[in-house]
N, C-alpha and C positions, 0 to 999 in steps of 0.2 A: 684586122678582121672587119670583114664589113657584112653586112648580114641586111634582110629587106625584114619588115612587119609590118601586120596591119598597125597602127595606132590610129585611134578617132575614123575609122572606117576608109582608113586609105593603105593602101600598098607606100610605106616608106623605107629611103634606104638608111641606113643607119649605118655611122664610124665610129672609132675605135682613135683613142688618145694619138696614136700614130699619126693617124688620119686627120685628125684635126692639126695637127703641128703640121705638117704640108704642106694643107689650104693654108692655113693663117701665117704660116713662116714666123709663129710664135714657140718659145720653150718651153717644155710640160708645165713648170712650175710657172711660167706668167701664165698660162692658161686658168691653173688652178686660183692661182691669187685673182686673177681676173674676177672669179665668182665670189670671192672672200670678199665680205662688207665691211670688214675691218681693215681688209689693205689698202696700202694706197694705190696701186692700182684695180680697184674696182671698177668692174664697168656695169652698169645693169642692165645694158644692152648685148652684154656676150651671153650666147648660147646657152643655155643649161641641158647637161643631158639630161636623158630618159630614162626612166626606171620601168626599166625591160624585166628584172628578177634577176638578173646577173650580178657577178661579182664586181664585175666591170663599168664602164660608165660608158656610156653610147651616143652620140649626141646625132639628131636628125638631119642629113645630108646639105637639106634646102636653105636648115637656119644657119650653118655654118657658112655657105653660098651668099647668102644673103648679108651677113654679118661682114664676111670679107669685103662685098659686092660695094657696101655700103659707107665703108671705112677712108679717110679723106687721103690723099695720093698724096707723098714726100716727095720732095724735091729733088731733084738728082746735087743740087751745088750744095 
């Protein structure tokens, strides 16, 4: 699902857990523990979605972009 909104006065696009595991070629669940401050893998520089009023979680296209964009490159050996 991908859906646009204003938020903070801009036209943004917005994804859908799908959508996030794509970009980041992460699994639901490390995504989720991602934002967990009690996991070990927490990161506090991954994304938080938005609270659009949905049942759903949504997170803003640019932060996911950027978060991937940002992330240090593995080695191929």
């Amino acid at each position: 699902m991908q859906a646009v909104m204003q938020i903070d006065d801009k036209l943004q696009l917005l994804i859908d857990i799908d959508d996030v595991i794509a970009f980041t070629r992460l699994g639901k669940a490390t995504i989720y523990r991602k934002m967990q401050k009690k996991s070990k893998l927490y990161d506090a520089s991954f994304p938080r979605p938005v609270d659009v009023g949905v049942k759903s979680n949504l997170w803003r296209y640019e932060d996911i972009k950027a978060w991937v964009s940002n992330r240090p490159m593995r080695s191929a050996a």
